[in-house]
C-alpha positions as CSV (number, residue, x, y, z in Angstrom):
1,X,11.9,76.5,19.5
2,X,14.0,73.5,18.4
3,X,17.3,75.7,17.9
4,X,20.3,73.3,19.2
5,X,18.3,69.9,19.5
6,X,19.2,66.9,18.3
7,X,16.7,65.0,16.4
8,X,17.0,62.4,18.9
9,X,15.8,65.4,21.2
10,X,13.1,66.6,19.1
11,X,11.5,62.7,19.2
12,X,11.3,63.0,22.8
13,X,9.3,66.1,23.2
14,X,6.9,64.8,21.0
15,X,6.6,61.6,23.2
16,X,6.5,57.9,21.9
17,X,4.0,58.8,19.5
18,X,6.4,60.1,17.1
19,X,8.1,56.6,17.3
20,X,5.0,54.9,15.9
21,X,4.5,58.2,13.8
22,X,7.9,57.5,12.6
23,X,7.2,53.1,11.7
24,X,3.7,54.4,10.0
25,X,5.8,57.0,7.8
26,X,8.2,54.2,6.7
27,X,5.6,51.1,6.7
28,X,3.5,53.6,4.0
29,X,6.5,54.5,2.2
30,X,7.6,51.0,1.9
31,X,3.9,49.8,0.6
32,X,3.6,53.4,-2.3
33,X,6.8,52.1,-3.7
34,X,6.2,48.2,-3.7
35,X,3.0,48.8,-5.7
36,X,4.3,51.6,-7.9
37,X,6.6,48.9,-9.2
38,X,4.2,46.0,-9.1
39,X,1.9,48.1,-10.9
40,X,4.3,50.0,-13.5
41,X,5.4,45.9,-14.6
42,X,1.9,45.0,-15.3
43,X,0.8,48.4,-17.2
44,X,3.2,47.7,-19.6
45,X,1.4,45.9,-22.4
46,X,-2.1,47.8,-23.5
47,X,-5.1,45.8,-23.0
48,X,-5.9,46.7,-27.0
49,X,-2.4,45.0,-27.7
50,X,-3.4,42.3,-25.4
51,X,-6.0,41.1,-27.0
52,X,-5.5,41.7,-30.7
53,X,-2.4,39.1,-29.8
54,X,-4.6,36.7,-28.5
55,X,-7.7,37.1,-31.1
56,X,-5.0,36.8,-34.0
57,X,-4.1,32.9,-32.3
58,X,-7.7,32.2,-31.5
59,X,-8.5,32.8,-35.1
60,X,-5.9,30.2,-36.5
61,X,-7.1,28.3,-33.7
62,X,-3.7,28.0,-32.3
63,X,-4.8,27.8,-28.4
64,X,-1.5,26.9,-27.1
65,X,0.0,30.1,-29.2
66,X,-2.8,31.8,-27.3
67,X,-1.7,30.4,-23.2
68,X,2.2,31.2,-24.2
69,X,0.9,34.8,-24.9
70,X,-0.6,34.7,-21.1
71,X,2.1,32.9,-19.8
72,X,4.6,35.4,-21.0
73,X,2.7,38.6,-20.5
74,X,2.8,39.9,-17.0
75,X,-0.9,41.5,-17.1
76,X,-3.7,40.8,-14.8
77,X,-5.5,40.3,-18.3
78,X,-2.9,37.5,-19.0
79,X,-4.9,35.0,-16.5
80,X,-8.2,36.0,-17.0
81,X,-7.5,35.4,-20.8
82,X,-5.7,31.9,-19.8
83,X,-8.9,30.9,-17.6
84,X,-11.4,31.2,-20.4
85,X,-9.3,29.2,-23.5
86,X,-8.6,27.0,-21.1
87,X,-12.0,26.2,-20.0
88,X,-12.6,26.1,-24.1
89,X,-10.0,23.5,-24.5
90,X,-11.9,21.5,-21.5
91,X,-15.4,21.7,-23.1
92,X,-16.6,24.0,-20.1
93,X,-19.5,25.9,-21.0
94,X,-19.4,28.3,-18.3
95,X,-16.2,30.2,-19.8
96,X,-17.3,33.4,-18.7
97,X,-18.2,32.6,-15.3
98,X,-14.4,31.1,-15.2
99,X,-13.1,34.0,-16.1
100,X,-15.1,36.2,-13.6
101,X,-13.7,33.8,-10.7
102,X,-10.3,34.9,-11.7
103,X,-11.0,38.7,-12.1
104,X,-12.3,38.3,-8.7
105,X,-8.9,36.6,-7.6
106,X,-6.7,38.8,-9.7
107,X,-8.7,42.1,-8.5
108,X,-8.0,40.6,-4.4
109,X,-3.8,40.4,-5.7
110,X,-4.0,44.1,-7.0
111,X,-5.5,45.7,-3.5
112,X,-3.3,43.7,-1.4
113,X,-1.5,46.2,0.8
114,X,-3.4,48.7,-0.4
115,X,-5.7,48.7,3.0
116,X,-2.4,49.3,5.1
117,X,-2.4,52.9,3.4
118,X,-5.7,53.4,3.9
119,X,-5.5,53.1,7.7
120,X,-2.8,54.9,7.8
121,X,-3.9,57.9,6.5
122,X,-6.8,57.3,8.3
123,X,-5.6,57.3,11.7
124,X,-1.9,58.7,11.8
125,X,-3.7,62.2,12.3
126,X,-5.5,60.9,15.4
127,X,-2.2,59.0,16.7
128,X,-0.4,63.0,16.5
129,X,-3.3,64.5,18.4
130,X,-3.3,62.0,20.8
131,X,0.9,62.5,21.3
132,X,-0.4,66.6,21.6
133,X,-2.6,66.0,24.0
134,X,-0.6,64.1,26.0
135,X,2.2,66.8,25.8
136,X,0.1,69.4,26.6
137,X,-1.2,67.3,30.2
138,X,2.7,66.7,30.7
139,X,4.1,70.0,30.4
140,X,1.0,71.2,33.0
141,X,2.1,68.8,35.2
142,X,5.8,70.1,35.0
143,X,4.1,73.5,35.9
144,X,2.6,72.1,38.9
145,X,5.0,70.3,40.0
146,X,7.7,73.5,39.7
147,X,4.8,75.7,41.5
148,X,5.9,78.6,39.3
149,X,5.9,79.7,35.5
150,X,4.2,82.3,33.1
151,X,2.0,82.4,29.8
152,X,5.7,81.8,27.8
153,X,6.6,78.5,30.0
154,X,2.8,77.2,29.2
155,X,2.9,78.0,25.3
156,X,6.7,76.6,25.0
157,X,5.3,73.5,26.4
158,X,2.0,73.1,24.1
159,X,4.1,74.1,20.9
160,X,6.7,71.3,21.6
161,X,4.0,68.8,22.2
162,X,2.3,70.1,19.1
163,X,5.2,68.6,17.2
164,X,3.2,65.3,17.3
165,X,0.3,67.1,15.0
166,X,2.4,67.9,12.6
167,X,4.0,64.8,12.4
168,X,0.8,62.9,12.3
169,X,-0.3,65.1,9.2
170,X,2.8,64.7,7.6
171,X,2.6,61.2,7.3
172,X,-1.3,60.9,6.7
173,X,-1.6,63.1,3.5
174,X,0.7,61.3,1.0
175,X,-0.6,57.8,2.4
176,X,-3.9,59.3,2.1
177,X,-2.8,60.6,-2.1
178,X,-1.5,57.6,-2.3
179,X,-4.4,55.5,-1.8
180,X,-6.5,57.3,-3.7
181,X,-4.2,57.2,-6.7
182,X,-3.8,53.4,-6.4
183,X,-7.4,52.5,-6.2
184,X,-7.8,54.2,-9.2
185,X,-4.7,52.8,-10.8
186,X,-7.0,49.1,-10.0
187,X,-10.2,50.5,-11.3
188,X,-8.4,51.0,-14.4
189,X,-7.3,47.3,-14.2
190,X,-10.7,45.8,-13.7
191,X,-12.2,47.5,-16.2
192,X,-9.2,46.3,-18.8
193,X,-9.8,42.4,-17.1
194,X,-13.4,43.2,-17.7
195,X,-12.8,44.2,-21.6
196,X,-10.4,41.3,-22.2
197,X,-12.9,38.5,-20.4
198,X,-15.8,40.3,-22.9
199,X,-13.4,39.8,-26.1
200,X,-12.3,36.4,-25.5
201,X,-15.6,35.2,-24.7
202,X,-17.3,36.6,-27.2
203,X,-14.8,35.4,-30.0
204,X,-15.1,31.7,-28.6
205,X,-18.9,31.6,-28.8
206,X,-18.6,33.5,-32.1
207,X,-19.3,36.7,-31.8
208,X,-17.9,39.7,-33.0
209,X,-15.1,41.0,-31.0
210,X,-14.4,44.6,-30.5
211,X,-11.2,43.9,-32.5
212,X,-12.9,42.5,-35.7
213,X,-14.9,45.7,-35.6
């Protein structure tokens, strides 16, 4: 069917819906690959590593140790940790509510982007059937318009414009893995944040941490 033809050629029988196909396909690539890395430099360092570090300077109540730890570690735990010694040092009572706040702001850093996938796996299938459809009303329109033409001219014409399906599927199903795979890849963040905000707090207002277990 698309023996001889450029791809240049090939973009036009699917209409200009592959061209947005096409800036979908590469906007999604461009977001799987940002976050991949974002998210591979701040899985580095365990959250059970994390906060034995941390519980080890809060013991010899060496505080400052305790924000250089945060300030060198690049983990979303590293500023929820930061946010409750720091409120200790302050004399704010409300350390675990200040360390919720910044789960909450860290959590909104980790899923930015992440709704661009989402969309796009959502409706790049729609955007192909919608390039089909209007292939298949074109190449009708060429029949009429020639007056002539069998069964073979009408199913050349809707296989072409079916290109535009295949497209749209082609780029939905790995932005649609991906987003999956990266919301859980947060979950598993939050829940770390979570565990570190429950440590630290419980070790300032002297409780046994999980560590000292």
């Amino acid at each position: 069917m698309f023996e001889g033809k450029s791809f240049f050629e090939i973009l036009q029988l699917g209409g200009w819906t592959l061209y947005v196909l096409i800036f979908a396909s590469i906007l999604s690539v461009t977001v799987i690959l940002f976050k991949l890395i974002e998210f591979w430099g701040k899985s580095k360092t365990t959250r059970i590593e994390f906060v034995s570090k941390i519980v080890k300077r809060l013991k010899k109540n060496d505080m400052e140790g305790a924000i250089e730890i945060c300030d060198n570690t690049n983990s979303p735990m590293s500023s929820i940790a930061k946010a409750g010694i720091t409120a200790h040092i302050e004399k704010n009572k409300n350390i675990g509510e200040a360390m919720e706040r910044e789960i909450m702001i860290e959590t909104v850093k980790l899923e930015r982007f992440i709704t661009i996938l989402g969309t796009i796996g959502s409706i790049a299938v729609y955007i192909g059937l919608f390039g089909t459809v209007l292939g298949i009303i074109r190449a009708f329109h060429d029949i009429s318009q020639v007056g002539s033409g069998g069964i073979s001219i009408v199913i050349g014409g809707v296989s072409e414009s079916l290109i535009a399906t295949a497209a749209g599927l082609f780029v939905a199903i790995p932005a649609v893995i991906a987003y999956n795979f990266l919301t859980k890849l947060i979950d598993k963040f939050v829940v770390n944040m979570e565990y570190c905000a429950s440590a630290v707090e419980d070790f300032i207002l002297g409780k046994p941490s999980d560590e000292e277990k």
